[in-house]
C-alpha positions as CSV (number, residue, x, y, z in Angstrom):
1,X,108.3,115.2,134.4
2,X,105.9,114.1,132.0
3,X,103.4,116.4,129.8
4,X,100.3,115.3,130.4
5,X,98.8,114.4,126.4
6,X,95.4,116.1,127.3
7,X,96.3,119.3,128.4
8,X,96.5,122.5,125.6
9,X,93.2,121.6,124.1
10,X,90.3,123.2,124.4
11,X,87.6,122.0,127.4
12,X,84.5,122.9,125.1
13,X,85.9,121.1,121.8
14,X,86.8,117.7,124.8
15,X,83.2,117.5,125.9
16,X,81.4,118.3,122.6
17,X,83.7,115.5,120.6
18,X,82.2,112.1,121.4
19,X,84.2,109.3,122.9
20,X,85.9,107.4,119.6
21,X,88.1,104.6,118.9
22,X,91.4,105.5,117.0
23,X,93.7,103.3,115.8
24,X,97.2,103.9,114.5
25,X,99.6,101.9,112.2
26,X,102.8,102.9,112.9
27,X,104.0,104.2,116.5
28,X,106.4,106.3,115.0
29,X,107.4,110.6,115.3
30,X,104.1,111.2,113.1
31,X,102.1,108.2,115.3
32,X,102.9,109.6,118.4
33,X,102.2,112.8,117.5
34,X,98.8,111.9,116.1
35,X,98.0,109.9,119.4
36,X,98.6,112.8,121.8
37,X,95.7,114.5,119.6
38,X,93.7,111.9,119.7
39,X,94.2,111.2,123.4
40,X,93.7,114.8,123.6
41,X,90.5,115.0,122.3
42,X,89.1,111.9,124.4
43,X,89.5,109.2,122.1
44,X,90.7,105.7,123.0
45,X,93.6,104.9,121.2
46,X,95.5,101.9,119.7
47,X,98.9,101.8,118.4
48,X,99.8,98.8,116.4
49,X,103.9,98.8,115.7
50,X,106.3,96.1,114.8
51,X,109.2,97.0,117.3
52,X,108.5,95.9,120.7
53,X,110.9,98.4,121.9
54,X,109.0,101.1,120.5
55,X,105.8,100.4,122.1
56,X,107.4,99.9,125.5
57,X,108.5,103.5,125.2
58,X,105.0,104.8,123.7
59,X,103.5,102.8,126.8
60,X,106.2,104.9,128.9
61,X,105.1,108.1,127.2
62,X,101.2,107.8,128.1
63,X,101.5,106.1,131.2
64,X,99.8,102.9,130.2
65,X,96.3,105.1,129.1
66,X,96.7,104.0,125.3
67,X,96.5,100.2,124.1
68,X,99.9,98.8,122.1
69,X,100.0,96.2,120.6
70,X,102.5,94.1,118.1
71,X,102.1,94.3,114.2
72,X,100.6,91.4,113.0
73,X,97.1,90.3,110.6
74,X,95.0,89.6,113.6
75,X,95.6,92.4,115.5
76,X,95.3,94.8,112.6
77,X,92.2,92.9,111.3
78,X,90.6,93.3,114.3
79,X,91.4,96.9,115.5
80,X,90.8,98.3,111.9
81,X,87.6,96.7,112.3
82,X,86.3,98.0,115.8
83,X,87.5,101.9,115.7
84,X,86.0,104.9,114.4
85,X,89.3,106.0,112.9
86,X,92.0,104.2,111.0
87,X,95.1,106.2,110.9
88,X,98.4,105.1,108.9
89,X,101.5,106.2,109.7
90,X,104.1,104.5,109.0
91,X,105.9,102.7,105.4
92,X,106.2,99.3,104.5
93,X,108.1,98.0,101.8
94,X,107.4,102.0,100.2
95,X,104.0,101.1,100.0
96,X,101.9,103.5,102.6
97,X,99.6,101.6,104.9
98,X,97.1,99.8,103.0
99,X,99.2,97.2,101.7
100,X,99.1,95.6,105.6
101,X,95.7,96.6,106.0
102,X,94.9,94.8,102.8
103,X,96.8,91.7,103.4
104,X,94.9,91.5,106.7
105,X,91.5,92.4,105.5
106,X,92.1,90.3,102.4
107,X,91.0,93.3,100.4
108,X,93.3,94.6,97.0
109,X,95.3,96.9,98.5
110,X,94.5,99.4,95.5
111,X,90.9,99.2,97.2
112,X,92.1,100.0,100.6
113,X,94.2,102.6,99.4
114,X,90.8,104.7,98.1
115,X,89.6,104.0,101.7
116,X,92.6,105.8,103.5
């Protein structure tokens, strides 16, 4: 059986947190982790990830109720640009996050990097 993401938070902090978008780079230990809180507390969340495999299981792990999608410019142009919350999580080539998010923003990655 399954725990359910939501449950060990508290109702008050659920209702008084409004609905948000959250999107995560990296679907990873740390990812998954940061998308059961953010599940948690009501948001809707997207994990971007380069393994297909690995979003399969995340999808397995929330039961469909978080959007995965593959690791490419589009798809992390357009979710960095429609959620609340940016969240990286993962390495690339030992750079952190914004390199990806820079490449597909077409912003310096130095620049992004001030922004995460």
């Amino acid at each position: 059986s399954r725990k359910d993401p939501k449950k060990g938070f508290p109702k008050n902090l659920q209702q008084r947190v409004k609905r948000f978008s959250d999107t995560l780079l990296g679907g990873g230990n740390v990812g998954i982790n940061a998308a059961r809180a953010a599940y948690g507390l009501g948001a809707e969340v997207v994990i971007i990830d380069t393994s297909h495999n690995r979003l399969t299981y995340i999808d397995d792990i929330f039961d469909g109720k978080v959007v995965t999608l593959m690791s490419n410019s589009r798809n992390i142009r357009e979710a960095a640009a429609a959620c609340d919350m940016l969240v990286g999580a993962n390495t690339w080539d030992g750079h952190v996050t914004c390199r990806p998010v820079a490449e597909a923003t077409g912003r310096d990655y130095r620049a992004v990097e001030e922004l995460l």
